[in-house]
N, C-alpha and C positions, 0 to 999 in steps of 0.2 A: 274381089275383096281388096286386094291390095291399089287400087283405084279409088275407093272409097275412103282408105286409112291414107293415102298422101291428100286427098280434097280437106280431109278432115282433119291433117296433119299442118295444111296452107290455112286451112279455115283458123285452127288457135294458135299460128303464128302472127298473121292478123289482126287477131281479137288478143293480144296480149292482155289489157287490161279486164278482160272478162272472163278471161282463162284465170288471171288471178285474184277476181271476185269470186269466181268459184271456188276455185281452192280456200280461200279463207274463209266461208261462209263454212261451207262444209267441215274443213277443219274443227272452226268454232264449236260447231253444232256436235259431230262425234266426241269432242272431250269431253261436252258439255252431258250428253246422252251417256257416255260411257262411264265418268261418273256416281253417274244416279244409278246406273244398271248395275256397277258393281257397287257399290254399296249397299242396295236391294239385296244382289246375290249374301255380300257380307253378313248381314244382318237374319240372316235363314237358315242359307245352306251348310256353314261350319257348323253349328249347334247343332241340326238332323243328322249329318254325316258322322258327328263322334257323338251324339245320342244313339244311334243306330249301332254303331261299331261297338259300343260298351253296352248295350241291350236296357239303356237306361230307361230308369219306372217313371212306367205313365202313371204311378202315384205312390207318392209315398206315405205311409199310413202309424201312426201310433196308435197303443193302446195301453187301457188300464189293464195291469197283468192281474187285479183283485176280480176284475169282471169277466173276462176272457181268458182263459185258460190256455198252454200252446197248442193242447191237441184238437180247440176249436177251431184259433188261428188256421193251423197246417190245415185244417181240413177246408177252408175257404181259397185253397188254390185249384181245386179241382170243380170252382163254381161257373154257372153260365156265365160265359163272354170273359173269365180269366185267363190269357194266351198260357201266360208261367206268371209265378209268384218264388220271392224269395223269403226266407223265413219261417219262420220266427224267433228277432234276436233281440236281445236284452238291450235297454238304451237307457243311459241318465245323463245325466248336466253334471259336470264336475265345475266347481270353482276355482279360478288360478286366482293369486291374492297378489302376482306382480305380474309387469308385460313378459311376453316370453315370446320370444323370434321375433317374429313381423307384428305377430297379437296384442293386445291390449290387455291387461286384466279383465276378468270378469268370468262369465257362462263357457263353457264349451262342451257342445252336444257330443254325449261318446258312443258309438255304438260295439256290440261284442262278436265280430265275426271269426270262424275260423281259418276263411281265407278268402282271398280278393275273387274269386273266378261265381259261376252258377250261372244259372238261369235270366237272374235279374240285374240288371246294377252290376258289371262285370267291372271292379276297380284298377282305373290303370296305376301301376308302379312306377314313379316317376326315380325314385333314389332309392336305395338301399335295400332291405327286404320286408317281409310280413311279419306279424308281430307274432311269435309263436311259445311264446313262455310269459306267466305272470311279470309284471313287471314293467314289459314294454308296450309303447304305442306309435301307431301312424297319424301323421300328421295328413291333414289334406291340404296339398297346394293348387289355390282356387284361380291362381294369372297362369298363362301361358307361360310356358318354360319349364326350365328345373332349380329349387331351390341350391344347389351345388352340395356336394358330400361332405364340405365341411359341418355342416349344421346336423347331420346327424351325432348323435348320444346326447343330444343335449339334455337334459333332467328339467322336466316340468315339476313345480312344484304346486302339490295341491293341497285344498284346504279338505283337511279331516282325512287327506287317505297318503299311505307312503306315495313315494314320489315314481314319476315313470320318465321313460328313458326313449329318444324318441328314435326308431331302428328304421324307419323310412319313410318316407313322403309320397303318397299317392294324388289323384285326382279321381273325383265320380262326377260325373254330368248330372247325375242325379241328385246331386247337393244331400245324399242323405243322412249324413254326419261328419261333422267335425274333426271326428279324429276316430280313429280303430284300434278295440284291444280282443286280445283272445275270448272266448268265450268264459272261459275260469276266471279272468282276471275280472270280466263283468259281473261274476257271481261274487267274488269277492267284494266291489265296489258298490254291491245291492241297486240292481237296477228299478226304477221307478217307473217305468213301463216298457213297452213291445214293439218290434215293430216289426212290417208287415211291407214288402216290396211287389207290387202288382204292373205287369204288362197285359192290359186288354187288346181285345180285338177290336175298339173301333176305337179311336183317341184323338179323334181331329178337333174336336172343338171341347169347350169347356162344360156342355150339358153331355157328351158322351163319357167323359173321365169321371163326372161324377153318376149318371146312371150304374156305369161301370161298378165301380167305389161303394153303390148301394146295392146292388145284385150281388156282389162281395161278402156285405158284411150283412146281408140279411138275418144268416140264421145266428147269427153274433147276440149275446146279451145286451139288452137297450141299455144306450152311454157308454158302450165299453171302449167306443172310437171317441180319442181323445182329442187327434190333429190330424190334419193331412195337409198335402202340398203336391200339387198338378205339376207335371211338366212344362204345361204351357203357360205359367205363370215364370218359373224358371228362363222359359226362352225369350218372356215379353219382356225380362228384367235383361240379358243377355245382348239386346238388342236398340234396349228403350233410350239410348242417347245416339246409337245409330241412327234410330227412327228420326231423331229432331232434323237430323240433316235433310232425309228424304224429300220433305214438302218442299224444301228450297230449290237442291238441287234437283228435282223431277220440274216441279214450274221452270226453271233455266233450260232445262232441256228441251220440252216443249216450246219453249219460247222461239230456241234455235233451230229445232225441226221445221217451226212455221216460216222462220225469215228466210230457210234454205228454200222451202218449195215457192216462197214466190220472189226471191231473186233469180233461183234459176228458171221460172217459168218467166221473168220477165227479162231476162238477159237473152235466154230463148226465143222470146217473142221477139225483141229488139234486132236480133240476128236477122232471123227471116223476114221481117218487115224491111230494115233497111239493107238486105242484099238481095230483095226479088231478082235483080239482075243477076246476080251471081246464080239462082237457081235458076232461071231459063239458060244461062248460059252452058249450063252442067246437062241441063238434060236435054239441050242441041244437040251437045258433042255425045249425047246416046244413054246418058245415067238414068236407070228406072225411079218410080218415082220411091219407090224402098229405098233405094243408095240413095236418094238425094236425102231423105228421112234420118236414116244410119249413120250418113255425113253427120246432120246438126247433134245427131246423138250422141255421138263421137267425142264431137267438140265438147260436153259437158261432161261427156265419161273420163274423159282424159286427165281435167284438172282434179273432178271431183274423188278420183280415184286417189292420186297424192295427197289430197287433202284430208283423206280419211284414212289412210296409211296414218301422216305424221300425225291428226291427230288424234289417233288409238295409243302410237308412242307417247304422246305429251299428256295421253289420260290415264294411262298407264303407271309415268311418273309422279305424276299430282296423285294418283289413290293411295297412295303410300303411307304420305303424312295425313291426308284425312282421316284415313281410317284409323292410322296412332290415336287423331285426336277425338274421335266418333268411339273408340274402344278404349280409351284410357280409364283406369279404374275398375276397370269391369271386368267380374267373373269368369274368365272363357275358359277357364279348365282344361281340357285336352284339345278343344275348338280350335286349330290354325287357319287362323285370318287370312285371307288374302281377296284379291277380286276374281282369282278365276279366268279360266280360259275363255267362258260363253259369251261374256259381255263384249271381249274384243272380236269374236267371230261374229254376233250379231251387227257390232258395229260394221267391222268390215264387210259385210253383205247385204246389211239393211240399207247402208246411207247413201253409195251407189247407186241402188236397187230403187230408192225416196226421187234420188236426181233425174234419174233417167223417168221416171213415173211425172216427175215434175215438168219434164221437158216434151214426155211425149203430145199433150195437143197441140203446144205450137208447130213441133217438127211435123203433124200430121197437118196441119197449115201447107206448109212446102212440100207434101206428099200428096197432096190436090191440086195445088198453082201449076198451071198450066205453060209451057215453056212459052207462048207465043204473049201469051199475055204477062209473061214474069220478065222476059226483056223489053217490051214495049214502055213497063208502069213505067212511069216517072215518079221523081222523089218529095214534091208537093203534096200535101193533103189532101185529099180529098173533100168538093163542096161537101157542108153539111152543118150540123151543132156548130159545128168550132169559128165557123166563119158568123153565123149568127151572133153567137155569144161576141163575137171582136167588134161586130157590128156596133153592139148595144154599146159595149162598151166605150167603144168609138166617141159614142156620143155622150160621156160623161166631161168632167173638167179634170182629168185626171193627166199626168201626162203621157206623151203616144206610147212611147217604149215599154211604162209601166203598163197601160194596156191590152199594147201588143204580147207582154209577157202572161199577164192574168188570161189571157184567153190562149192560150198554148195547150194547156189541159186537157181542153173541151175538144180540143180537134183528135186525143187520140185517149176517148174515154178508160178504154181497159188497160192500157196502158199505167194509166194516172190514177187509177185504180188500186193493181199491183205498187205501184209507188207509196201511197197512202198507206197501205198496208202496212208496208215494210217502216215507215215513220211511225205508224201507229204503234206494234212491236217494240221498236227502239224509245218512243216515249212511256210504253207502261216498264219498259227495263229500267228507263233511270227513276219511275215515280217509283215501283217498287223498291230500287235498290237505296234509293234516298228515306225511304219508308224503313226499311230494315234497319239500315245504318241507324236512323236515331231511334230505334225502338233498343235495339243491342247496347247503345252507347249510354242509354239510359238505364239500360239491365245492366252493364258493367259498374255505375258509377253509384249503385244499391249499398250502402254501409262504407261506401268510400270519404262519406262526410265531403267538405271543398276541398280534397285531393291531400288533406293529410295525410301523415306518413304512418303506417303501423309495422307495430316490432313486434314480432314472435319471441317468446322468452321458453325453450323449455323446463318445468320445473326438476327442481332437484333432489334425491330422496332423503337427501342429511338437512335440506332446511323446510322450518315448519312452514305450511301452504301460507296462514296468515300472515307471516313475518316477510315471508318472499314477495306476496301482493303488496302493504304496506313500504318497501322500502321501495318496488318501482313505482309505488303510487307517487312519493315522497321526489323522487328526482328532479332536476328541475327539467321540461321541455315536455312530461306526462301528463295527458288532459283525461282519460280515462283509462282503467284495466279493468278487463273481462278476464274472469277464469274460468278453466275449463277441466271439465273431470272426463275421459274417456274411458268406458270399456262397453265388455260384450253383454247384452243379457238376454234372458228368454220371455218368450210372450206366449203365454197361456194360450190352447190353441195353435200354434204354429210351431214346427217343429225346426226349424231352422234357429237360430241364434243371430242377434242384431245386434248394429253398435249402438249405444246411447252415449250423447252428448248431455253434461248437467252443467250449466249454469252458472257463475255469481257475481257482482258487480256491475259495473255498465255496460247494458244487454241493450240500448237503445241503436247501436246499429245494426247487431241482428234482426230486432223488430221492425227496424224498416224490411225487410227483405217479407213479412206478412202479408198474402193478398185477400185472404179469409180468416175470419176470425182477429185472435189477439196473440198475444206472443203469451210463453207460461211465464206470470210471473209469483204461482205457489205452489205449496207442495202438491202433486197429483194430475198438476196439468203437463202438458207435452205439445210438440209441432213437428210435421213432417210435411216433406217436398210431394209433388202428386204421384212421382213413382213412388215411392214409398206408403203412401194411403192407396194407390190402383194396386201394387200388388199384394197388399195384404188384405184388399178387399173394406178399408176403411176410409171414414169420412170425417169432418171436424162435427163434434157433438160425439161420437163412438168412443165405451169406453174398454181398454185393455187392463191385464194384469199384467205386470212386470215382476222377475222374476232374477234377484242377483247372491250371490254366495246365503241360502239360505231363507233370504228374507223375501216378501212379497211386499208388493203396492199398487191399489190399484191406478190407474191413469187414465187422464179424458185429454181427448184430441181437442186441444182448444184452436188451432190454427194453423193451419196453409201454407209453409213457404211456398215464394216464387220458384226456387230448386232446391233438391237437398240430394244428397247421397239414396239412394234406391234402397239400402241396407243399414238407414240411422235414424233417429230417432231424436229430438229436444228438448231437453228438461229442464226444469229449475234445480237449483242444488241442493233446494231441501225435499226434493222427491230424493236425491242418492242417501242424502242422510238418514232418512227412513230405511232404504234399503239398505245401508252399509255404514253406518259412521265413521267408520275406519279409513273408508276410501280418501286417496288424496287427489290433489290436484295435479295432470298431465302439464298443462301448459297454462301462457300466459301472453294474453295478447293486449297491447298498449297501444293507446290510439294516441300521437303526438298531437301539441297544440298548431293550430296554424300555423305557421313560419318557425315552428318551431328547426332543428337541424338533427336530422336523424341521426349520421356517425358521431357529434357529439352527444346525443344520448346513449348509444353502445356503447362510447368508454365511457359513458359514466357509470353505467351498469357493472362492466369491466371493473371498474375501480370499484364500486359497493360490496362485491361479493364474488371473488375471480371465476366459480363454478360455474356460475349462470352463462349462459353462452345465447346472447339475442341474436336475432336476423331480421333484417329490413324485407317484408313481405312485398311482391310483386304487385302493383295495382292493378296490370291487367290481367283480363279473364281471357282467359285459351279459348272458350267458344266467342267470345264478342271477337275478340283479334281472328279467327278461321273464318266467321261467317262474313264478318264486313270484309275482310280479303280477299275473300270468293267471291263475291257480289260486286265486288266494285270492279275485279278484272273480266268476271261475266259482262258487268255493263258493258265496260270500255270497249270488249269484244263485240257487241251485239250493235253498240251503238254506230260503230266503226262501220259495219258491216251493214246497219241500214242506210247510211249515210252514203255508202258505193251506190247501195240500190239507187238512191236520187242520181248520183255520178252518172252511172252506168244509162239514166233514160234519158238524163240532161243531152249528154254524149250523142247518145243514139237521134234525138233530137235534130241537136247541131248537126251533125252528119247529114239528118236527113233534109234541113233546110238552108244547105248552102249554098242554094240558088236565092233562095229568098235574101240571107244577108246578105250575101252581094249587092243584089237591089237594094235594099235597105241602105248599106253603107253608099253605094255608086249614088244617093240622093240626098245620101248628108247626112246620115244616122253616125255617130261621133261613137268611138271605142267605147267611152265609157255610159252610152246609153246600149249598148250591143249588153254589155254587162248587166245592166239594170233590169234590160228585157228576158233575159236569159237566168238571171238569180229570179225574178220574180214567175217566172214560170214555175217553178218548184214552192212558190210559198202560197200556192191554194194547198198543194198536198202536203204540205208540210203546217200550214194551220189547222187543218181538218183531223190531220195523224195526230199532232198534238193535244187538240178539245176531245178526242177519243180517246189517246191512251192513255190520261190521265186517272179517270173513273175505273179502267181497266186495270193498271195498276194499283189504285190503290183495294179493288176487289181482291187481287193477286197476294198482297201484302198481308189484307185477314185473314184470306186463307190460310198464307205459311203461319200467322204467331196464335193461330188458335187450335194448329196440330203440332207444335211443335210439345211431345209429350213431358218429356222431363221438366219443360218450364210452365209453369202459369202466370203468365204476363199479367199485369194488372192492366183495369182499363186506361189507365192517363197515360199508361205506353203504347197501347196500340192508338191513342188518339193522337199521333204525331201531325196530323195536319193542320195548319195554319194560312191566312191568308197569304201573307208575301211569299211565303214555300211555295204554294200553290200557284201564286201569280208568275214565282220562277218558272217553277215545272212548265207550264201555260208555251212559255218560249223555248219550250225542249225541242218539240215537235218541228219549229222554227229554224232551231238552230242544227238540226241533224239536216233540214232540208239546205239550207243557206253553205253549212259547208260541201256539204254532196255536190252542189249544183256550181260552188266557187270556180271552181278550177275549168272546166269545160266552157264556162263562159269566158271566162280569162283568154280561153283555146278561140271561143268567136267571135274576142275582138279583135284578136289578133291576125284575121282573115285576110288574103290581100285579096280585093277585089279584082282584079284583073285577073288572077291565078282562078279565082270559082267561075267568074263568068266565060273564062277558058275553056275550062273545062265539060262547064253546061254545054 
């Protein structure tokens, strides 16, 4: 063994530059792989693991308390396929009439427990304690972390009931209420109906929770189920901006899976092709034809092992910030994010485990060549295709070098093969990644108007809403004001609580961001992003009841945004008015005029009314800035690394015909036609890689922007191709071969003749 590890120790000190295509390919490819694996894992396994840990309900259930009595409730936990059921506790919507903590005014769903623990729904205690006398309530903190102990006693102020006092902040994975009071305190606040916490025995997909749900409430009074809400709508909401990432980073991955197994099968191949001598030599001096095998194995194990070390470390680091930005906003409750141990263990034993798989039929090449005939070969060609093909060529008016270069190919077809490949790869990375760039770039620049400036004004509760809009309308540098009413409210049917956004003024660059439908512009209509119509099981034409301090209205989904919040809703400002005339206006957003100058619109704000306190809004979008930043340093990676593969055959090449250019130069062939013949050997595979990866890319591209769930792209985004784009793209293929192949030919002009024919 230790015969084998110095051969294969000689072998990648030798092969330097192949030793370090390998490691960088592999590299590439484990960050790229690692990743997508963990953020797969992210996207699942946190949610099961603190659903599991808190025994959260696979459904949670309301009821009319006029139709369904508790003691019929109680008695549907002892029904077929019920594991355990919690319940049955008193639930109403209380109205808050101002923001209070982190909240908005509006709804908030209460339920009346007497204590966080049971069967079902086991509620974690994040601050303070349980609510155990009239009076006080739990808040639920729906982000990872702990709201800090200063925020307890705060006094919620409610409408129609004395006020509550808030003794501590929990979290349920089961989302099944908003906030927790005693059971007495429920009785005092006259609950409006029931609810009803169920863990079945079989719950994996969305036709089991509901079989479940109706084996439950069979022997229940017809309608006396009023809402329900699946787990697994909770963990698609949990997840659903995670997911956008997936399609990206999993195609990258793959991408880099595929350029690793055929650079190292053609780095491999290249070995034992141009060092038959080296293997007869080795298995003179007595090496079986296993160690001659073990050797080339060796040599790929070697780099590709470092390579997937560092890059596990470097995927490691980048999951970090992705995942900030993949879970921002979102729900995780007790859920702590991370990527996990798995994905770096399967890295580091899968990607090794991929090289050496990649490398073993060449190595089995040299685990057959025969020592007598492995020192004998010589390093010319072999008659066949390849001389044919120079032949024809020969006889065109082209010039010799060019040629002699185009027919290079043909003499070591599998070779040229793997090369193509690997250019084909690297051309659908940069059509795909040029595809994404301007489909993002064009999703970020949605209500951005020609790159005007917009100010955030929040409103203020001592000036009237009208007075506050009219004086920033009045400013000089203000070309439109949108306002905006925010709070919480309920939706008939769904037991959870939503934000709703209402409306007034100019709405026209929200309405750009419409890819269905029309934007609401009267009372009753509304708009939401696709998570928000996918998990509430709605579409544009569907209509809801809303539901805010008291008052009802109904609303129809008139249209589609491209995204919106998973948990919001879009109004006109005379649907709020319906529901609440009282309500005021949150905020106030101004869109400057063209060239208008943003900080001298803030002091002038500053100066109209000292309270108001504006800010100059960010124009870029956090997912267009992550995605195109990924993508472009994928490319750069992938492209780099198809570009070796050409190096690395150019190389192999030159190596192997430097009998030839000696002849060649010893008759007059001039440096810089050594070049021409030697870059133009790489531009059959490298025009062929290019006319194929282009179609392949842009396949790649639909895929990602038509699963990317939380957005709905419209079609004039995913239609980013154009001729001269194209006609670029066309010279990708091109240009990945031409540099790959620069340098090595640079290396066989530089040959001294005397020195090769010497050595022949």
């Amino acid at each position: 063994m230790s015969a084998v590890w110095r051969a294969s120790r000689a072998a990648v000190a030798r092969r330097r530059l192949q030793t370090f295509v390998i490691g960088l390919v592999v590299l590439c490819s484990t960050t790229t792989v690692l990743l997508g694996l963990g953020l797969l894992r992210a996207a699942s396994a946190p949610f099961d693991r603190a659903f599991d840990q808190q025994r959260g309900a696979h459904a949670v259930a309301a009821f009319d308390p006029d139709r369904a009595s508790l003691a019929e409730l109680a008695r549907t936990a002892g029904r077929p396929g019920v594991e355990a059921a919690a319940g049955p506790f008193g639930r109403t919507v209380l109205e808050l009439p101002h923001d209070w903590l982190w909240m908005s005014a509006g709804s908030l769903a209460v339920v009346g427990r007497a204590d966080p623990g049971g069967p079902v729904d086991r509620i974690r205690l994040l601050e303070g304690r349980w609510a155990t006398a009239p009076g006080e309530i739990v808040v639920d903190w729906p982000v990872n972390g702990t709201p800090g102990p200063d925020r307890l006693g705060t006094r919620l102020r409610v409408r129609g009931a004395p006020p509550l006092t808030v003794v501590g902040f929990a979290t349920s994975m089961s989302k099944s209420a908003g906030a927790w009071v005693t059971p007495e305190q429920m009785t005092r606040l006259r609950p409006t109906g029931t609810q009803m916490l169920y863990r079945f025995t079989g719950a994996a997909t969305d036709a089991e929770v509901r079989a479940g749900l109706t084996r439950a409430t069979a022997a229940l009074p017809a309608a006396s189920l009023t809402s329900t809400q699946s787990h697994l709508t909770l963990k698609r909401a949990f997840s659903a901006q995670a997911d956008a990432y997936l399609p990206f980073l999993t195609l990258f991955g793959v991408l880099g899976l595929l350029v690793s197994v055929l650079i190292v099968g053609n780095v491999v191949s290249g070995a034992v092709v141009s060092g038959q001598r080296h293997i007869g030599v080795l298995k003179s001096l007595g090496f079986t034809p296993n160690q001659v095998a073990a050797v080339y194995l060796t040599m790929v194990s070697v780099p590709a092992l470092v390579g997937c070390a560092l890059g596990t470390l470097i995927g490691n680091a980048a999951a970090r910030p992705v995942l900030k930005v993949a879970f921002s906003g979102i729900e995780t409750g007790s859920a702590a994010i991370g990527i996990g141990w798995w994905p770096s263990a399967v890295c580091l034993v899968g990607m090794p485990a991929l090289v050496v798989v990649a490398a073993l039929v060449p190595a089995l090449r040299a685990h057959r060549l025969s020592a007598a005939r492995a020192i004998t070969a010589g390093s010319a060609p072999r008659a066949g295709r390849g001389l044919r093909v120079q032949r024809r060529l020969g006889g065109t008016r082209l010039p010799r070098a060019l040629t002699l270069g185009l027919g290079q190919p043909f003499a070591r077809p599998a070779r040229s093969l793997l090369t193509t490949a690997a250019v084909v790869l690297g051309a659908a990375t940069v059509t795909l990644t040029t595809g994404l760039t301007s489909t993002m770039i064009a999703y970020g620049e949605v209500g951005e108007g020609d790159g005007a400036a917009r100010v955030r004004v929040p409103a203020v509760p001592s000036a009237p809403d009208r007075q506050t809009e009219q004086r920033l309308r009045s400013l000089p540098g203000a070309d439109r004001v949108t306002v905006r009413a925010l709070t919480t409210v309920s939706l008939a049917g769904y037991p959870q609580t939503v934000f709703a956004n209402f409306h007034r003024g100019d709405t026209r660059d929200l309405a750009a961001g419409i890819v269905k439908g029309h934007w609401p512009t009267r009372a009753g209509e509304a708009a939401a992003g696709p998570a928000f119509l996918h998990q509430h099981g709605l579409s544009v034409g569907d209509r809801v009841t809303v539901r805010l301090n008291g008052g009802q209205a109904p609303v129809t989904i008139v249209g589609e945004l491209m995204e919106g919040n998973a948990q919001a809703l879009e109004s006109d400002w005379r649907t709020l008015t319906r529901l609440d005339p009282r309500a005021r206006a949150t905020e106030y957003t101004v869109r400057l005029a063209p060239g208008a100058d943003a900080r001298s619109y803030l002091e002038a704000v500053g100066a109209a009314d000292p309270s108001l306190e504006p800010t100059v809004l960010d124009p870029h979008a956090t997912a267009t800035t992550t995605v195109v930043g990924l993508a472009s340093v994928f490319t750069v990676l992938l492209t780099v690394v198809a570009a070796l593969g050409v190096f690395n055959t150019v190389l192999l090449t030159v190596r192997e015909r430097r009998r030839d250019l000696g002849m060649l130069k010893s008759i007059g062939m001039t440096p810089r036609q050594v070049v021409v013949m030697t870059v133009s050997s790489a531009a059959v595979p490298g025009a062929v890689g290019g006319l194929l990866g282009i179609p392949l890319g842009i396949v790649a591209h639909r895929l990602v922007v038509d699963h990317v769930g939380v957005i709905s792209f419209p079609e004039s985004m995913k239609q980013v191709w154009h001729p001269p784009q194209l006609a670029a793209l066309l010279l990708a293929g091109g240009a990945i071969a031409v540099l790959g192949a620069l340098v090595p030919a640079r290396s066989a002009a530089r040959l001294a003749i005397a020195e090769v024919l010497h050595h022949e």
